[in-house]
C-alpha positions in Angstrom: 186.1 103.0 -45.9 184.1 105.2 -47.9 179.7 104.7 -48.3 177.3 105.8 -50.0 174.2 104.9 -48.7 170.9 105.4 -50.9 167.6 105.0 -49.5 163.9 106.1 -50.3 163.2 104.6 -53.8 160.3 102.8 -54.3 156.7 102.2 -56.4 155.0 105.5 -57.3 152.1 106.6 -59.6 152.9 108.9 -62.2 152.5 112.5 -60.8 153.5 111.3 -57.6 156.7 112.4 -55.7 159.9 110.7 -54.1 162.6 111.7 -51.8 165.8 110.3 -51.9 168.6 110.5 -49.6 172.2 109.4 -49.5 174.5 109.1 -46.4 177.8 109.7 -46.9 180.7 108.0 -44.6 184.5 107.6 -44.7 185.3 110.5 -46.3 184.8 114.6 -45.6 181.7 115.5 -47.1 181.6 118.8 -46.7 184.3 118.8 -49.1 183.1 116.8 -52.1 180.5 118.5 -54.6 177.7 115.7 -55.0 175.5 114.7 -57.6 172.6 112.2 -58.5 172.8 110.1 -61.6 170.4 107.1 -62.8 170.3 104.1 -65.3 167.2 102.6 -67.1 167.1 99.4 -68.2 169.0 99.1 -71.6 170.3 102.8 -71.3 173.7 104.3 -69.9 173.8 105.6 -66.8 172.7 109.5 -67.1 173.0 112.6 -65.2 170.4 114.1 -63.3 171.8 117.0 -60.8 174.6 118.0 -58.9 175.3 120.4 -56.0 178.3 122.5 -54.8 179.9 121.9 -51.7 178.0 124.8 -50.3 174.8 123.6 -52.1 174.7 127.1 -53.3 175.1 125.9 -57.0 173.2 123.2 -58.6 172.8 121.7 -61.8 170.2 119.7 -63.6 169.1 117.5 -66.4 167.0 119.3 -69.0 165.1 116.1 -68.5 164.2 116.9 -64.6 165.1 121.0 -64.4 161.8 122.3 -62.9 160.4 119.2 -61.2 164.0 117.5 -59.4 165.8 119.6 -56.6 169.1 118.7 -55.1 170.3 119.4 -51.9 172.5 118.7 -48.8 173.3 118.6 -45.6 176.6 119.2 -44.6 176.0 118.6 -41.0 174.2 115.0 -41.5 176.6 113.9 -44.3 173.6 113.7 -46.4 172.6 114.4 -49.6 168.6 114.8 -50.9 167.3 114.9 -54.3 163.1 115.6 -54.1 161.3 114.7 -56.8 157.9 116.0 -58.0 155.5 115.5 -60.9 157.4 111.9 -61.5 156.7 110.6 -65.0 157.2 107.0 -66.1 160.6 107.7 -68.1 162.0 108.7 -64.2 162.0 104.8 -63.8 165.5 103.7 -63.3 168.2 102.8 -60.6 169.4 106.3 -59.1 173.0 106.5 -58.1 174.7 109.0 -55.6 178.3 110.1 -56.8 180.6 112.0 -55.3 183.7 111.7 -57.5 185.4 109.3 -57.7 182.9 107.3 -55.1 179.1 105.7 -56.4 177.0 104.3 -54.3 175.0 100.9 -55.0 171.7 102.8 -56.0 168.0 102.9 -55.6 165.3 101.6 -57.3 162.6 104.2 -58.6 159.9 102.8 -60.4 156.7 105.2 -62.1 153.6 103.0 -62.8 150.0 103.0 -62.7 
């Protein structure tokens, strides 16, 4: 069946920087353009980037353009998204999509 797997959310300080990943299974990867979406607490969920299926195109939030990057691994069935300079509005669950398939998310949390 199909996964997607999130993993390396956590506590960080403002400024700080994350790296998410999210393994992909149960269906062909290398096919499916990918993206990263989040939800804050008493918000809709919210796009942040997405990435061809070459990873030479990406797309990104206004909100994150210049401190989020995308990008994948076709080989590893894995998609990244680093992010830098992370300010206390990043704090939200991030979600891995790759349509029509979410994963179950990630906890990110910016605090002093």
């Amino acid at each position: 069946q199909v996964q997607l797997v999130e993993s390396g959310g956590g506590l960080v300080q403002p400024g700080g920087s994350l790296r998410l990943s999210c393994a992909a299974s149960g269906f062909t990867f290398r096919y499916f353009a990918m993206s990263w979406y989040r939800q804050a607490p008493g918000k809709e969920r919210e796009f942040v980037a997405t990435i061809s299926v070459t990873g030479g195109s990406t797309n990104y939030a206004d909100s994150v353009k210049g401190r989020f990057t995308i990008s994948r691994d076709n080989a590893k069935n894995t998609v990244y998204l680093q992010m830098n300079s992370l300010k206390p509005e990043d704090t939200a669950v991030y979600y891995c999509y790759a349509n029509p398939y979410w994963g179950q998310g990630t906890q990110v949390t910016i605090s002093s």
